[in-house]
N, C-alpha and C positions, 0 to 999 in steps of 0.2 A: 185232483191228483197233483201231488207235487211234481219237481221235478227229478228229484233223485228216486221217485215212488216208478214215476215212467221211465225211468234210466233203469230198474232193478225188473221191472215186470213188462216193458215193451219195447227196450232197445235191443236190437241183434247184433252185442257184442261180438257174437263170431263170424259176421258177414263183414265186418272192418275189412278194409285191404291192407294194411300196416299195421305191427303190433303197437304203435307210439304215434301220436300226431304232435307236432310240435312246427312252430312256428321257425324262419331260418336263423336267431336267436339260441333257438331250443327251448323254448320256452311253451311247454307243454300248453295245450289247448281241445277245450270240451266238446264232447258232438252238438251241444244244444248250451245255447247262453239261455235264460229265461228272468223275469224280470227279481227273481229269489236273488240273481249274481250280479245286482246293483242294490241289494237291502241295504238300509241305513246311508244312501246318499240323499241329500235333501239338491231338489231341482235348481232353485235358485241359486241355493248356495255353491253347489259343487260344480254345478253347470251351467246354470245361468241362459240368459242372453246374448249373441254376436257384440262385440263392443262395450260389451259389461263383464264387472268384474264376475268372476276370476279369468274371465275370455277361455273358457273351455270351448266355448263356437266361434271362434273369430276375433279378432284387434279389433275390428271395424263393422260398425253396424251393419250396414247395406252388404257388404265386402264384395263379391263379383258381379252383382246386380249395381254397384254404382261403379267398380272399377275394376278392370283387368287385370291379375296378376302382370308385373312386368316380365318381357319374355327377350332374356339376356342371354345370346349365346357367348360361350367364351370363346375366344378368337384372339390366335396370336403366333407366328411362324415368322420366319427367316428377317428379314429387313425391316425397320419402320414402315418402310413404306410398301412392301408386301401386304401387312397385316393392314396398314390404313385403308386398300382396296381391298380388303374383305370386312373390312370398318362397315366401309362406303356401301358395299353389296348387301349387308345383312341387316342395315337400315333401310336400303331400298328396297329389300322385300319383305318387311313388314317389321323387324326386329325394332323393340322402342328403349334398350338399354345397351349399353355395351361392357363388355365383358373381357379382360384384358389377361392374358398368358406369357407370365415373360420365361424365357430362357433358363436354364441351371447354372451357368455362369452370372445373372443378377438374384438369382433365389440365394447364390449363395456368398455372393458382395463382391464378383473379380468383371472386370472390363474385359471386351471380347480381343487383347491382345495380353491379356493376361497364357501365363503356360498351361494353368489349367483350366483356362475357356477352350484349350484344343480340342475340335472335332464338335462342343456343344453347343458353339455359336448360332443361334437361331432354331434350333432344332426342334427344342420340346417346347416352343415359344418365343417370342417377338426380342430381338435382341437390342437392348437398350442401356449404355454407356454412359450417354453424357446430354446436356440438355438440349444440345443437335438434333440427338435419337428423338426424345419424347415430342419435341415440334414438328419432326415429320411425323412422327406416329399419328398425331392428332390434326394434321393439318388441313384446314378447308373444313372442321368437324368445332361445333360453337360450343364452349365450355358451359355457355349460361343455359345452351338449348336440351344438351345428351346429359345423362347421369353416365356417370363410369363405374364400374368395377373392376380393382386389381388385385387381382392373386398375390400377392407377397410378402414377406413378411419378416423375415431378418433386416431385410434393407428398405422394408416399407416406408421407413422416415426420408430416406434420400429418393424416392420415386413419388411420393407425394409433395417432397419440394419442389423437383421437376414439373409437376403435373400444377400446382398453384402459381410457380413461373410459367409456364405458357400461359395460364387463364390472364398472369396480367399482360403478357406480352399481347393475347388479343382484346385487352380494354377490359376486359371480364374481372368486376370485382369479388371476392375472396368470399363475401355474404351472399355470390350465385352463382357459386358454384356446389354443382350436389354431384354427391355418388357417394364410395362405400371403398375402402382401403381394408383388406382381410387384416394382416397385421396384429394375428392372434399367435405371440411366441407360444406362449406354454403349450398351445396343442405342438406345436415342434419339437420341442422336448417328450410330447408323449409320442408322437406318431410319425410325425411327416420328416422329421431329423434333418431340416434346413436349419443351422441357425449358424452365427457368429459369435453373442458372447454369453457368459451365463446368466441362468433366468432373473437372477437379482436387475442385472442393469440391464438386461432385456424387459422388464415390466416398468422398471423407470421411465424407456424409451416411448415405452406406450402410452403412462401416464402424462407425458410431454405432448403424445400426440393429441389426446382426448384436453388436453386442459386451452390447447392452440388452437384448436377446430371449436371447441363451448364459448370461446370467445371472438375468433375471428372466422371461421368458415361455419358457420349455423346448420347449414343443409349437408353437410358431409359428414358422414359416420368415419368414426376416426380408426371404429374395430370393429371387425367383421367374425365374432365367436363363434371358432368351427368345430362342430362337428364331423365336419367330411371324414377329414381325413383319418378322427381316430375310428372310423367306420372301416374303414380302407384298408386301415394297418388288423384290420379281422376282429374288431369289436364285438359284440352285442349291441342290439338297439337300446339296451336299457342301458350299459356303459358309454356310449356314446351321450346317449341324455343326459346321464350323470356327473361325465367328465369336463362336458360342455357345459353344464350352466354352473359346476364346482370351477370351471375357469373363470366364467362369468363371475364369481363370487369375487372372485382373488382379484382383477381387476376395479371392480366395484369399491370393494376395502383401500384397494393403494390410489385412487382418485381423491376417495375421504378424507384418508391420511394426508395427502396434497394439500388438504384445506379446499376444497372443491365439494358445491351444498350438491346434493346426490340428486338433487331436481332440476338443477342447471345441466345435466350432463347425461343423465343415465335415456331421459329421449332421444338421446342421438345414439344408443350403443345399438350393435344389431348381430343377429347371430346369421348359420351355416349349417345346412341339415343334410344329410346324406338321405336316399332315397331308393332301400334295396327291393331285394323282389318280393318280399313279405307282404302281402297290398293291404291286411288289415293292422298288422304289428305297426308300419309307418302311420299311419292313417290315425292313433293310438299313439304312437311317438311325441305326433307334433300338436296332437291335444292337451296330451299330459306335458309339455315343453313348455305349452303359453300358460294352463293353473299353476305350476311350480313356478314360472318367472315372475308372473305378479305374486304370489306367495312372498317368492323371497325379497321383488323389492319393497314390501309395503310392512310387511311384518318383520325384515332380519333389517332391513336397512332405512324403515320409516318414512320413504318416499310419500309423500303427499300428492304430488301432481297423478294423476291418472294415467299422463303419457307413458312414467316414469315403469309405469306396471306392465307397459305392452311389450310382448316378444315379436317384435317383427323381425320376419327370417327369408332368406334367402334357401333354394334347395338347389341340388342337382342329383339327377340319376346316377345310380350307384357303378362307376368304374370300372370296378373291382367283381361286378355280374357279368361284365361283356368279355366273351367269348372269340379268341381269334378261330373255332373251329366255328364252323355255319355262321359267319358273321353276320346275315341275313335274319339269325335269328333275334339279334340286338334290338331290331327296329320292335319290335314286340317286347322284347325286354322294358327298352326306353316309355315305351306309351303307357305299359301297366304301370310302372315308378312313377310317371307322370302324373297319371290320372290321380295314384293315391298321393302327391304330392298337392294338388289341387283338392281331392276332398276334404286332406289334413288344411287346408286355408292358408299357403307359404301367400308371398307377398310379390316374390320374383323367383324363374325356374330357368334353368338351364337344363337340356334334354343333351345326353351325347350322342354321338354320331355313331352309326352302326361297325365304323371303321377305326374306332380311337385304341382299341386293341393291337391296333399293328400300327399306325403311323398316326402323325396327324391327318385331323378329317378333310378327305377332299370337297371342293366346294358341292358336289353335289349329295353329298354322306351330310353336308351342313343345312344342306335345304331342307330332304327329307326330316331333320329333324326338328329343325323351325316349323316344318309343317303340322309334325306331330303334335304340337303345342295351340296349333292355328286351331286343327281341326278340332282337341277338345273343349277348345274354347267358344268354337263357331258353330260347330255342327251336334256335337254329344249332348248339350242340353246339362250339363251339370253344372256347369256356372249360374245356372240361375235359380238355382235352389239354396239358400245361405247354410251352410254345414247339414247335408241332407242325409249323414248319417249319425246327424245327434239321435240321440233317442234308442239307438242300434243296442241291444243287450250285450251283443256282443262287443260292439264296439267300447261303448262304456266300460265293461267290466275288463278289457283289456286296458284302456284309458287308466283306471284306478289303479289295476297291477303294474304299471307303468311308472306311474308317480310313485309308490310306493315301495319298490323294488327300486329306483334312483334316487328319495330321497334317504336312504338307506344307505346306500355309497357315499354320498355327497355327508351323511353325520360321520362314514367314519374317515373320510377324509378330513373332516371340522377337527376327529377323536387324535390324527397325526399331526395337524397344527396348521393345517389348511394346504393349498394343492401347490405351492410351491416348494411346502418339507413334503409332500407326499412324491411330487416328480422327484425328488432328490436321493430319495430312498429306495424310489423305482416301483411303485406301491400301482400306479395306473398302468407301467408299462408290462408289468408280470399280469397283471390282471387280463389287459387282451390278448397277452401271448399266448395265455393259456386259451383265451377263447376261441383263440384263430386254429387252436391246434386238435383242440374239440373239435372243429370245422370240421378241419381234414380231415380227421380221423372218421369221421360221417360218413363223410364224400367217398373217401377209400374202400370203406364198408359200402355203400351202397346204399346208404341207412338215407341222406341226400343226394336230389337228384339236379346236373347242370345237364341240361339236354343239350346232346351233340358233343359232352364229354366225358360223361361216367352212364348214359345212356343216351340208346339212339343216336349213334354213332354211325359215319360213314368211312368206307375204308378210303374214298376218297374225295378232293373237293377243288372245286373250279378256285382259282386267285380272284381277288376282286383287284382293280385298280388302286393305289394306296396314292397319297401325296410324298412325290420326296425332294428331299432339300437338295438342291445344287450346290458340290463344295463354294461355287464361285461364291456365293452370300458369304461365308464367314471371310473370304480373301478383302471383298470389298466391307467387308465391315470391320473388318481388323484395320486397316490402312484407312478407312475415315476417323475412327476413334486416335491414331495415329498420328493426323493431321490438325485434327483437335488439339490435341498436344502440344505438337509442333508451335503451333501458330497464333497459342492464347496467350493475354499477360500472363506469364509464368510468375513477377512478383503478385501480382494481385494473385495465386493460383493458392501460394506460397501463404501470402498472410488470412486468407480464406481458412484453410484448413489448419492454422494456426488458431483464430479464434474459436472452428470447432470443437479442436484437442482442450482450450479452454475449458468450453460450456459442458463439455463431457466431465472432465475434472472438477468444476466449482458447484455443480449441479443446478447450473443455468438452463431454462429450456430451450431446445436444441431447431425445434424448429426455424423460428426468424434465420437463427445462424446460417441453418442449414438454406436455407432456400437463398440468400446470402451468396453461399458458398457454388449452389450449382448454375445462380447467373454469371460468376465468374468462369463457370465451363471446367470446375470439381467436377472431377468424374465420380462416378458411384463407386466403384473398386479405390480409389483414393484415399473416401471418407469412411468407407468400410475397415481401411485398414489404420485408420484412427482408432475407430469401436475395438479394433483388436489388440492396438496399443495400451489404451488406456484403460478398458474391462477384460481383456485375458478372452482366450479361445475357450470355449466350453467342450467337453470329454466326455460322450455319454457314460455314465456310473457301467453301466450292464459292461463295458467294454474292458473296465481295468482289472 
């Protein structure tokens, strides 16, 4: 009996509870996968082995049987040195990466005595100035021993010069230092609308970063290609696959263009996966993520090195799922994203706290969810099977419609002239608005269910404890940054940000300059408003 033979003569289509099953994409799904809805894939080829091409089961042979996914929470509120003591704490209990959240006043290039750092000093993350800030931030914490990860990305060039002056301030030379600078503009332009100038000499700056890091910092990822967030802004999973490795591409291309051999460089790129409540659609996400990335660097771009082929990724639990109504229901939320972030084989995970819907997470909302990471890594028994849902009919047969449905967007994004005439035209940002709006419009119907807000509702709910920021932090961080000021060579301050306006204009790479610039105690808001002199403010299209 085939499959459609027992789907026609012994399924009880009228016992369904839903007239549509559909994944939270929408992306319709069958009562039964059977091995007919993988025909014409060959094992080797399409799927392979963990750490063999095309890595449809894993980057890395052994992969959780030799090494633990790194487990990074992100952390970062009011002061340096607030966040440095939750540095300190979330290494002490068991955390082996860190994970950096700065402020909306440096996401968006102003000092926190800037007019419009008012009220956001420290708030949605660790406020950070000038290179005072980042030496407390990191202080007593060994650049050669932690990997870092930073959130940011408009001004990422100026807080990675920060962060390579400290490593030499503590003896730490440039070749050991590792971690991971997100520092992916275009998804800005499509999603997350932090940016300062337009995506032209915003991918320059990136191009600057990856050619400075391939030759002087080896172990640092210089771009961190995110998915998250055009997941966030109300994506699909197959648009977010899509958009993210169509950035990847565009970076790829303008490194080449650099004169830069795409094997010296492309091992060190890394991407950023969002992690919603779908548990087989993710799981199928980041399958189909790693055969399309070595696809494209081996075949589009002719990488020979094998490294050059691997997708190693970074995830976090999906945001944009967590609920300020039964916030308690998060911690279940987080662990299923979790879990299917670890079947899908990420490399480092971030879990959020059950409280990040209302405030930043207090420390014991951060524990819980370092635990949650702990326990399925220690207790569930799934790390020690290497991709223990290859083979899965269903899984696969999602895997294939995955890739295939993104490589789909990504030709006809190639078809507009690639993804920075496509941001330009607004081509990615219409495409998830309309997704995000199909959402709703589910959710509203009933059609999708967020329990505890369009069902199973309570007419009322206990407060949990939230973390909140004391105005006193931005008083005292306004008046240090202040003092800074006051009290530095102001000529050396002076001809500092004189040779950036330079390197900005001649098309000098910007890095040396820059790190240059912020041992003379350049503030970030300073050099930012360089970038805005010499490349223009950018104006989202959709707004004029």
């Amino acid at each position: 009996m085939t499959k459609q033979e027992w789907l026609a003569q012994k399924y009880p289509k009228q016992e369904e509870r839903l007239r549509r099953f559909s994944t939270i994409s929408d992306m319709e799904v069958a009562p039964l996968y059977t091995p007919e809805d993988t025909n014409g894939r060959d094992y080797e080829r399409d799927i392979g082995f963990p750490g063999e091409y095309p890595f449809t089961r894993g980057v890395y042979p052994s992969m959780y049987r030799g090494k633990l996914w790194t487990m990074r929470q992100f952390a970062g509120f009011g002061t340096p040195e607030d966040t440095n003591r939750r540095f300190k704490f979330l290494l002490a209990e068991g955390q082996n990466g860190l994970s950096t959240a700065f402020d909306m006043p440096v996401l968006m290039g102003y000092d926190a005595d800037h007019p419009r750092a008012l009220g956001e000093v420290g708030r949605e993350g660790v406020a950070v100035s000038t290179l005072d800030d980042m030496e407390r931030l990191f202080d007593g914490i060994p650049l050669d021993k932690v990997t870092t990860s930073m959130t940011v990305n408009c001004t990422a060039s100026i807080l990675l010069a920060m962060y390579f002056a400290v490593a030499e301030k503590q003896g730490v030379p440039l070749h050991k230092v590792g971690g991971t600078i997100q520092n992916d503009m275009l998804k800005e332009y499509i999603a997350q609308k932090e940016w300062i100038c337009p995506p032209e000499p915003a991918v320059r700056i990136v191009t600057d970063m990856i050619e400075f890091c391939t030759k002087e910092a080896p172990r640092w990822h210089p771009v961190s290609i995110s998915g998250y967030h055009i997941r966030e802004a109300g994506s699909t999973a197959v648009q977010e696959l899509a958009f993210t490795l169509a950035d990847g591409i565009a970076y790829v291309q303008a490194a080449i263009e650099r004169g830069l051999n795409v094997d010296d460089f492309a091992p060190r790129l890394s991407f950023f996966f969002n992690l919603h409540n779908d548990f087989f659609e993710e799981i199928a996400k980041l399958r189909a993520a790693r055969r399309m990335w070595a696809k494209i660097m081996r075949e589009r771009f002719g990488a020979k090195n094998p490294r050059s082929w691997l997708l190693r990724t970074h995830a976090q639990t999906a945001g944009a799922s967590l609920t300020a109504q039964q916030p308690l229901n998060n911690i279940v939320r987080v662990a299923i994203q979790a879990l299917a972030g670890v079947l899908g084989g990420v490399q480092s995970l971030h879990t959020n706290s059950m409280d990040e819907t209302l405030a930043l997470p207090t420390e014991q909302a951060v524990m819980v969810a370092l635990r949650t990471q702990q326990i399925i890594a220690e207790e569930s028994g799934v790390a020690n099977i290497i991709d223990p849902l290859g083979g899965s009919w269903a899984v696969e047969a999602l895997t294939d419609r995955m890739e295939k449905e993104a490589f789909a967007y990504i030709n006809r994004i190639d078809e507009l002239g690639g993804m920075i005439r496509a941001i330009e035209i607004g081509y990615p940002q219409k495409e998830i608005a309309d997704a995000a709006y199909r959402y709703q419009q589910q959710l509203d119907a009933g059609e999708k269910v967020i329990v505890g807000v369009n069902k199973y509702v309570v007419p009322e709910e206990q407060p949990i404890e939230i973390l909140k920021i004391d105005p006193e932090v931005e008083r005292r961080q306004v008046e240090r940054v202040r003092k800074i000021k006051r009290e530095r060579n102001q000529a050396l301050v002076k001809e500092k940000l004189g040779r950036v306006h330079a390197a900005c204009r001649n098309g000098e790479n910007l890095m040396p300059v820059l790190i240059d610039a912020v041992k003379a105690y350049c503030t970030l808001g300073e050099i930012a408003d360089v970038y805005r002199d010499v490349f223009g403010v950018y104006r989202d299209p959709a707004w004029l």
